[in-house]
Backbone bond lengths (Angstrom), bond angles and torsions (degrees), N, CA, C in turn:
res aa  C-N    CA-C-N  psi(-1)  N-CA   C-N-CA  omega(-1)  CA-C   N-CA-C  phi
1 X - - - 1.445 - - 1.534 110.41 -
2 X 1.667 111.90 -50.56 1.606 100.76 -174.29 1.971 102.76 -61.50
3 X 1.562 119.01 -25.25 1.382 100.87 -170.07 1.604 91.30 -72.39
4 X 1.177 141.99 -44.82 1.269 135.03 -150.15 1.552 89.68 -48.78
5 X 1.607 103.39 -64.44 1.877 128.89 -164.50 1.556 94.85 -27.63
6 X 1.550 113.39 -65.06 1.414 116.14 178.62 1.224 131.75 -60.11
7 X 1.019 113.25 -17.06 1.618 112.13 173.84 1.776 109.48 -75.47
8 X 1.550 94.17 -34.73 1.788 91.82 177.90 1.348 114.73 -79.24
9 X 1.677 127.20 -3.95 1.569 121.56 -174.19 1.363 74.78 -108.24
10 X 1.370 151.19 -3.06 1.821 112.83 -175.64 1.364 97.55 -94.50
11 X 2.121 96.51 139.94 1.021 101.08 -161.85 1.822 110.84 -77.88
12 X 1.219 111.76 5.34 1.481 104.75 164.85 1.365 130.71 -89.78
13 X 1.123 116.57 11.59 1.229 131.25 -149.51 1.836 89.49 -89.66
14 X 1.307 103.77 136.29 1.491 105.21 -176.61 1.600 97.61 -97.38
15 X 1.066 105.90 174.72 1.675 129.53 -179.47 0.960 101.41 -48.27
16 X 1.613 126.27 -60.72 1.891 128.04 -162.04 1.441 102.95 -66.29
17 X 1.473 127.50 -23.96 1.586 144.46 -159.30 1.882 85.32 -90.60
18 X 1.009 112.41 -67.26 1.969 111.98 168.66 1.475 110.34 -40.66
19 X 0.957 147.23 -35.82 1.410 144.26 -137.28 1.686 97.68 -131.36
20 X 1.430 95.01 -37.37 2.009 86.99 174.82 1.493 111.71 -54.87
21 X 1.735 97.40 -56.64 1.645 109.90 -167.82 1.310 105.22 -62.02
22 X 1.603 116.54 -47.72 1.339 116.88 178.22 1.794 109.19 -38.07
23 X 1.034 118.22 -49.31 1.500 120.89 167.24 1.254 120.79 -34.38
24 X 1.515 97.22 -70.35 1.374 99.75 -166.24 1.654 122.11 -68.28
25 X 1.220 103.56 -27.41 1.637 106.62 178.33 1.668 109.89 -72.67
26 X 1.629 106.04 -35.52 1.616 108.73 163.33 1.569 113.20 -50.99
27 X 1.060 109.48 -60.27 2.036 122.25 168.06 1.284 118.06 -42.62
28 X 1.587 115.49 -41.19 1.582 111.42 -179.08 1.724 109.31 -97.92
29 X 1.277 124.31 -1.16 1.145 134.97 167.62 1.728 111.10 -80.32
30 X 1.428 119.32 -50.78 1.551 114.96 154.16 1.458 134.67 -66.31
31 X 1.600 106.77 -9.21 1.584 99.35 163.73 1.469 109.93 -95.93
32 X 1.400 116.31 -12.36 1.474 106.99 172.28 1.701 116.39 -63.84
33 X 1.454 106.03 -50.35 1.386 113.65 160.51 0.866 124.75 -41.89
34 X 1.319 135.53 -43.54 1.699 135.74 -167.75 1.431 99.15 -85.59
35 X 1.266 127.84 -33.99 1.640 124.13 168.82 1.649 107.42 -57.61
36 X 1.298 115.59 -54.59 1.475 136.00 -160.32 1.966 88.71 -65.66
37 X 1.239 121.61 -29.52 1.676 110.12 -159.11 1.391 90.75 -112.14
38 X 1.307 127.00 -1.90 1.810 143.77 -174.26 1.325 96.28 -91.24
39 X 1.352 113.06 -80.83 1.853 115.48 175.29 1.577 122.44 -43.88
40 X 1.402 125.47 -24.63 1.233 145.10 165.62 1.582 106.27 -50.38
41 X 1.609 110.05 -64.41 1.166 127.49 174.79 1.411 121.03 -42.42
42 X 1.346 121.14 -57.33 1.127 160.64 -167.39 1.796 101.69 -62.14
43 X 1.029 90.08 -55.62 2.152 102.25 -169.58 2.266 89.99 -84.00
44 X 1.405 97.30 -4.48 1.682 82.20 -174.44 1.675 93.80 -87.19
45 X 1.283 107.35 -30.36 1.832 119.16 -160.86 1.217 98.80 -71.06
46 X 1.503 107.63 -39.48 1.354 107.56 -161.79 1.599 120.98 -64.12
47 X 1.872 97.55 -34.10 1.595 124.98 173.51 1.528 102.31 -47.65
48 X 1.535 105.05 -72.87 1.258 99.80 164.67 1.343 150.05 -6.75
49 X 1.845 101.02 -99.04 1.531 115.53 165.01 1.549 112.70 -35.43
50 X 1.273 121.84 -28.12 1.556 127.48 -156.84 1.596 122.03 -105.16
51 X 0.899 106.24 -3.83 1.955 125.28 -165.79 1.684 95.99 21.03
């Protein structure tokens, strides 16, 4: 993430170089979520299966 961050503050960084990272930090920001709402899941089953 901080290299992505930097690629969007260097000032050479062209548009396609903004918009890649912009991606990818959008992309690694929804797999953090899907882990974060996955493990949620996970600790509910576990309640479950486990009394």
């Amino acid at each position: 993430m901080r290299e992505l961050t930097a690629v969007k503050a260097d000032p050479t960084a062209t548009l396609s170089d903004v918009v890649a990272a912009d991606f990818a930090i959008v992309h690694l920001d929804a797999d953090l979520r899907w882990l974060h709402t996955t493990l949620g899941r996970v600790v509910d089953w576990h309640r479950e299966v486990h009394p």
